[in-house]
C-alpha positions in Angstrom: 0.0 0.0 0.0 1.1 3.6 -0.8 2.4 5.1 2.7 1.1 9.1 2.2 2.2 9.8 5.9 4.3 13.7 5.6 7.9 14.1 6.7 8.3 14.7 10.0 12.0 16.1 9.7 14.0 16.9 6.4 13.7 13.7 4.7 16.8 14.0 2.1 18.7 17.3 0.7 16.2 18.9 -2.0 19.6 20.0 -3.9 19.7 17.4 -6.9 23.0 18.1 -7.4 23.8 16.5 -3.9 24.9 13.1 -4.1 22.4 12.7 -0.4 19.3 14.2 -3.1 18.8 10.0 -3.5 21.3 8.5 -1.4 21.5 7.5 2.0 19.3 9.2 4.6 21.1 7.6 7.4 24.6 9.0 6.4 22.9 12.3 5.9 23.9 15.6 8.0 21.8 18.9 8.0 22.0 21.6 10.5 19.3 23.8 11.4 19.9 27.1 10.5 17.9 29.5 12.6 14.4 30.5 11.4 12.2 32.7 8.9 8.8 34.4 9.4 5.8 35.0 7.0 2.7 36.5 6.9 0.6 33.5 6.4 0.4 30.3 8.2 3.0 28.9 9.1 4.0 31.8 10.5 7.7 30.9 11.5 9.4 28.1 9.5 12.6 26.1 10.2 15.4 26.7 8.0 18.0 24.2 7.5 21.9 23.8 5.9 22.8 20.3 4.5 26.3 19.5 5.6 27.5 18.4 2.3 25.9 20.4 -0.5 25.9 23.6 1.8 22.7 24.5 1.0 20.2 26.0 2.4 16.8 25.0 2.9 13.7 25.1 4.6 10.5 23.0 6.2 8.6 24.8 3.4 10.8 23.3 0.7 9.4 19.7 1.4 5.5 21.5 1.0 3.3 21.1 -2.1 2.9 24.9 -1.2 6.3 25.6 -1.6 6.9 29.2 -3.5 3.0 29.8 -3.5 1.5 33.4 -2.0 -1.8 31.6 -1.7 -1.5 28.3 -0.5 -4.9 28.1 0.9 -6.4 28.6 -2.9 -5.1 24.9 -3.5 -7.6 22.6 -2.2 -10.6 24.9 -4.0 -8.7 25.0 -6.8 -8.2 21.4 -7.2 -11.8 20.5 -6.6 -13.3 23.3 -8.8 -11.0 22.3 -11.8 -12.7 18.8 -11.6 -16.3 20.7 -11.0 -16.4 22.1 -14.3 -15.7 25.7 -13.5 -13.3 27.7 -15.9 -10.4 29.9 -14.5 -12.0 33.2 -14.8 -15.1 32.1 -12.8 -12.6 30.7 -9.9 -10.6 33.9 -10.0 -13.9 35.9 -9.3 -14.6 33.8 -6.6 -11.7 34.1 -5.0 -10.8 38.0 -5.6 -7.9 36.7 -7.4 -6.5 37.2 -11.1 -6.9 33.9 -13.6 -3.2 34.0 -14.0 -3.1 33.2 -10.0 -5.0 30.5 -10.8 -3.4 29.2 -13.7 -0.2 29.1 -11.1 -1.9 26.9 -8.9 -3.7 24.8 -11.6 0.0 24.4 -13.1 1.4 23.6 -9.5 -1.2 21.1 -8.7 -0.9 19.4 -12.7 2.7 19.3 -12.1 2.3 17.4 -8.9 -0.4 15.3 -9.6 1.7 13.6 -12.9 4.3 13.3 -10.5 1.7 11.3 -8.0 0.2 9.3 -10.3 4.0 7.8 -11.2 4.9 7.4 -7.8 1.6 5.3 -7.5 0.6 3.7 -10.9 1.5 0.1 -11.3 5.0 -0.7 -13.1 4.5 -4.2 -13.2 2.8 -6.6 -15.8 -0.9 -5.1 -16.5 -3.1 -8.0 -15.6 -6.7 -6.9 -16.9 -7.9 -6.1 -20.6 -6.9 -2.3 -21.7 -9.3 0.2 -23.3 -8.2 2.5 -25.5 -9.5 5.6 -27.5 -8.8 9.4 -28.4 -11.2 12.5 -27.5 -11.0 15.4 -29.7 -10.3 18.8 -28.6 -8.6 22.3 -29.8 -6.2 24.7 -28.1 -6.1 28.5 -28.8 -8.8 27.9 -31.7 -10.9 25.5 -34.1 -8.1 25.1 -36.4 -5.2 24.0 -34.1 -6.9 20.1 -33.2 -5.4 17.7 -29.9 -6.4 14.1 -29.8 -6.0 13.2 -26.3 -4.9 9.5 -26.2 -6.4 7.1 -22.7 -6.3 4.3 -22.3 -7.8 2.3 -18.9 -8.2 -0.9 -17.5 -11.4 -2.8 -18.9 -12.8 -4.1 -15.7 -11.2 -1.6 -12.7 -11.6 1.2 -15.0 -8.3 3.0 -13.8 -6.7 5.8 -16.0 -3.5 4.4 -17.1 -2.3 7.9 -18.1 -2.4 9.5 -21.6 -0.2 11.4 -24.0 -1.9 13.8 -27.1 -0.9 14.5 -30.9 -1.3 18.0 -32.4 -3.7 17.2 -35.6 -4.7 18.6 -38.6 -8.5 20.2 -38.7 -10.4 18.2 -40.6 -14.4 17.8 -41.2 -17.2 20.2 -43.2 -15.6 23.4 -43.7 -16.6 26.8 -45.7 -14.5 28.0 -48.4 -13.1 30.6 -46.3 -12.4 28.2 -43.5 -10.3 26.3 -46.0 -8.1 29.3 -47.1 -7.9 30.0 -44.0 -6.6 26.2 -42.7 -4.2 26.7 -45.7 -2.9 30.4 -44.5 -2.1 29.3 -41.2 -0.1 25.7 -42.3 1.7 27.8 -44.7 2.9 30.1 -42.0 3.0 28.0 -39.3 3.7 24.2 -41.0 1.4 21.0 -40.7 1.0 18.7 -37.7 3.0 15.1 -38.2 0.1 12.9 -40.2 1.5 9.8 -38.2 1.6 11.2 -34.5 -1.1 9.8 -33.8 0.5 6.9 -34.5 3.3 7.4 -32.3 1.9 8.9 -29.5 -0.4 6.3 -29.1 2.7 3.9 -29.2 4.8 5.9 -26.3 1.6 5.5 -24.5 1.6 1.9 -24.0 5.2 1.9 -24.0 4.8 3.9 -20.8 1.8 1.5 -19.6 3.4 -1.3 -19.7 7.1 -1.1 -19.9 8.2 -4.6 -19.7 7.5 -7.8 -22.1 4.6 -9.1 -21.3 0.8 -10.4 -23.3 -1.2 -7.6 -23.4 -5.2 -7.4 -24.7 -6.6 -4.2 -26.1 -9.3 -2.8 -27.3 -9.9 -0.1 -29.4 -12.0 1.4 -32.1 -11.5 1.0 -35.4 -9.2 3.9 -36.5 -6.7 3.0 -38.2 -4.0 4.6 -36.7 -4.0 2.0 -33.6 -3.0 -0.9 -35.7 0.2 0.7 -37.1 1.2 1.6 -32.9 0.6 -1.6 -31.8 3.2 -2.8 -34.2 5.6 -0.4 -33.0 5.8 -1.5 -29.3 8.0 -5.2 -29.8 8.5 -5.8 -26.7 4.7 -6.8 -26.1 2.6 -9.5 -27.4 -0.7 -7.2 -27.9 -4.0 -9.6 -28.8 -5.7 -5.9 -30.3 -9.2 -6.4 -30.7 -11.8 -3.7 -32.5 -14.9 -2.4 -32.0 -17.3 -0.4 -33.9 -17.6 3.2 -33.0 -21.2 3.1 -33.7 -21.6 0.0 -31.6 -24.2 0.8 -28.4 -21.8 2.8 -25.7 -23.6 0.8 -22.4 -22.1 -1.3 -20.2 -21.6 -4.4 -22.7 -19.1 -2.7 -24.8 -15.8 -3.6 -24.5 -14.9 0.0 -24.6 -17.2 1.1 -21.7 -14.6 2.3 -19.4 -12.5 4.8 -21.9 -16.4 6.4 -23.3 -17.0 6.6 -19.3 -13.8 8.6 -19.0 -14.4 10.6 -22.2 -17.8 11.2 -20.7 -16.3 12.5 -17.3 -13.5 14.3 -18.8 -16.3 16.8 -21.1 -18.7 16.6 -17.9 -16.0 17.9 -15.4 -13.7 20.2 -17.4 -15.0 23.4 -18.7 -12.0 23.7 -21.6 -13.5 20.6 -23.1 -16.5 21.5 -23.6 -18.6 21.6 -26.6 -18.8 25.6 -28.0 -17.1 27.1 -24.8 -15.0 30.4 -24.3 -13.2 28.2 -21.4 -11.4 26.2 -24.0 -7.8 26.2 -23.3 -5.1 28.8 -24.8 -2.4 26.3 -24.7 -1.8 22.8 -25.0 0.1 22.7 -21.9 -2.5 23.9 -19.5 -5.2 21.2 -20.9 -2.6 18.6 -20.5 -2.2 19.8 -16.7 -5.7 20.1 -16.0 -6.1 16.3 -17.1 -3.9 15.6 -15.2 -5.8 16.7 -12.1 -8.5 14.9 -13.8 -6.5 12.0 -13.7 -5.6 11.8 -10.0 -9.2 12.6 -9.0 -10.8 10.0 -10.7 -8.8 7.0 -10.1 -8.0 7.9 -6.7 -10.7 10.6 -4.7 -14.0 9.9 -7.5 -15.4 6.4 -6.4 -15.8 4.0 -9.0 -19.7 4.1 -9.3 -21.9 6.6 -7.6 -24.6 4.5 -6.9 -22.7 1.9 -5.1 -19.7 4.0 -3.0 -16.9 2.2 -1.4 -14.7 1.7 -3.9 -12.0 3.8 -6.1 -10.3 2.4 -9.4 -7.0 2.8 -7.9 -8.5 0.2 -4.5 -10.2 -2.2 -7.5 -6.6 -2.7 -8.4 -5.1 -2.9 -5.2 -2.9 0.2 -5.1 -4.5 1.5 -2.0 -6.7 0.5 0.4 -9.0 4.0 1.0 -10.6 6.7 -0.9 -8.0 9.4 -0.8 -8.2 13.0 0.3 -6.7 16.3 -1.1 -4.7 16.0 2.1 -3.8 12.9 1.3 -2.5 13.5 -2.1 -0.9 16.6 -1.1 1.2 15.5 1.6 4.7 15.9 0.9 5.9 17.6 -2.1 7.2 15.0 -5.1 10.4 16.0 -6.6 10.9 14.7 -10.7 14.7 14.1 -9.9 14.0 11.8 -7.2 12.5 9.0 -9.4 12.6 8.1 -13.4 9.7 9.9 -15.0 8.7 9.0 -18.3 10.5 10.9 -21.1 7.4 12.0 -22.7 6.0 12.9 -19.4 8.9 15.0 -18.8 7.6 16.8 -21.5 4.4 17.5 -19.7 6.1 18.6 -16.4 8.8 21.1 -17.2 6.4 22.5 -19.9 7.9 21.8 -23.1 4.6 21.3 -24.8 4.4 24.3 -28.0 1.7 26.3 -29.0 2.0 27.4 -32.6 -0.1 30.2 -32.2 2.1 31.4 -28.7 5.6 30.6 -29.9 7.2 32.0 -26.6 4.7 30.1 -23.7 6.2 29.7 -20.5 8.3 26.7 -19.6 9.1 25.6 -16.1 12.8 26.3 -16.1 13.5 27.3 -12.0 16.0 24.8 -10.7 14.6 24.5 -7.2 10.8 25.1 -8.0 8.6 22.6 -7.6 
């Protein structure tokens, strides 16, 4: 079971270039270092020096909270971006700017990838696997994201996900057409086969090791071509209609479930919105806040409580609080995450339309 107890003391140095960052705890040596005061709880934090590295550090270091001038905006934050509310409606709740919030919805994205890792099974996948793509759009109609899931068939536990920058496609005007043709002439065409690949990296990531795997997906035919290009599994990849009844029979019941909750409880996915997101990046953040919520807070059915994806599976043994899940603070250098995840988390994701969108370059931020 996952132990989500916080540190009591410094638990390791927080410098990654300190060789004590992974290593030993019991060889470890920190002096305290006197203290510093804020203006909002806690009021007086311990500051620290590791003997080693010779930096200095702090209790706040080791806090999902860590650098934040409203910490108590997170647990809101988290449950409204899961309650279908868009940033500018949070941010006049609060008194607060929607760039505030799009701090904290960043923060809490960042840390929630970095949970799920920590947590997620790494060994052989044991259940069937469903897999699809939702459509959505950042900045405008004409710049297309396919958001690849996949989940377990029968726990119905959000594996993860990557996304592919696609090509608008569908009944168009005249003028939307010149207009498609203006902007990939400035700006270039998305990669025709990335859905192909991202939907390979995916289960590369799901299940890392050799092993039989059964999927099922629809019947685009993209998937057939990635299953092919992960070799080190024996996939059994079955098909299914997309116009085959979506109830509880179909094979694919878990992912349209997910698809479902992901439009019901996200405002930047919905259909004909003004919440739809700017960038890439911030919808890949908010999913995954998403992502921790519903396999490990959102029970697995609502008429019949007691159980979340992530206990069906056998990852933990309770429904999980924001507490919980906020704990301690999860460093990236601490553990191996995913190279195309690392792509999500220091914010390398582009926009074409906002060639110069922030990445998350601070060496000691969380």
């Amino acid at each position: 079971m996952t132990n989500l107890t916080p540190p009591m003391a410094p638990p390791f140095c927080p410098n990654p270039a300190c060789r004590f960052h992974r290593g030993d705890k019991g060889l470890w040596r920190y002096k305290r270092a006197g203290f510093y005061r804020r203006t909002i709880a806690p009021l007086r934090v311990q500051r620290y020096r590791c003997v080693t590295c010779r930096r200095y550090f702090a209790d706040q270091t080791f806090r999902v909270t860590y650098w934040l001038h409203r910490p108590e905006l997170l647990r809101p934050v988290f449950h409204r971006l899961v309650g279908c509310s868009g940033l500018r409606q949070i941010a006049r709740e609060f008194g607060v700017s929607p760039q505030t919030i799009l701090t904290h919805a960043a923060r809490l994205g960042r840390h929630c990838l970095l949970f799920h890792e920590r947590v997620r099974p790494k060994g052989p996948i044991a259940e069937p696997l469903a897999l699809d793509s939702f459509q959505s759009f950042e900045f405008s109609q004409y710049f297309v994201t396919q958001y690849h899931v996949v989940a377990g068939q029968e726990s119905h536990f959000f594996h993860g996900f990557t996304e592919s920058e696609c090509r608008r496609s569908g009944a168009m005007t005249p003028v939307q057409r010149r207009k498609r043709e203006c902007l990939e002439r400035k700006l270039g065409r998305p990669d025709p086969r990335a859905i192909e690949k991202d939907v390979a990296a995916l289960l590369a990531i799901v299940a890392p090791g050799p092993q039989e795997l059964e999927l099922h997906t629809d019947e685009h035919k993209g998937y057939p071509r990635a299953v092919r290009r992960v070799r080190h599994l024996a996939v059994r990849h079955r098909t299914i209609s997309s116009r085959a009844a979506r109830t509880t029979r179909n094979p694919l019941f878990a992912i349209n479930l997910i698809d479902l909750l992901i439009r019901h409880s996200s405002a930047n996915h919905k259909r004909e919105t003004p919440a739809y997101s700017k960038r890439r990046q911030g919808a890949i953040e908010r999913l995954w806040i998403f992502l921790v919520w519903r396999n490990y807070v959102k029970w697995f059915s609502e008429f019949r409580p007691g159980e979340t994806p992530a206990m069906r599976i056998g990852l933990t043994d309770r429904r999980l609080s924001f507490d919980e899940i906020t704990a301690r603070r999860l460093f990236p250098t601490r553990g191996r995450v995913p190279e195309r995840w690392q792509d999500y988390y220091y914010r390398r994701i582009p926009t074409r339309m906002i060639p110069n969108g922030t990445v998350h370059a601070k060496r000691y931020a969380a």
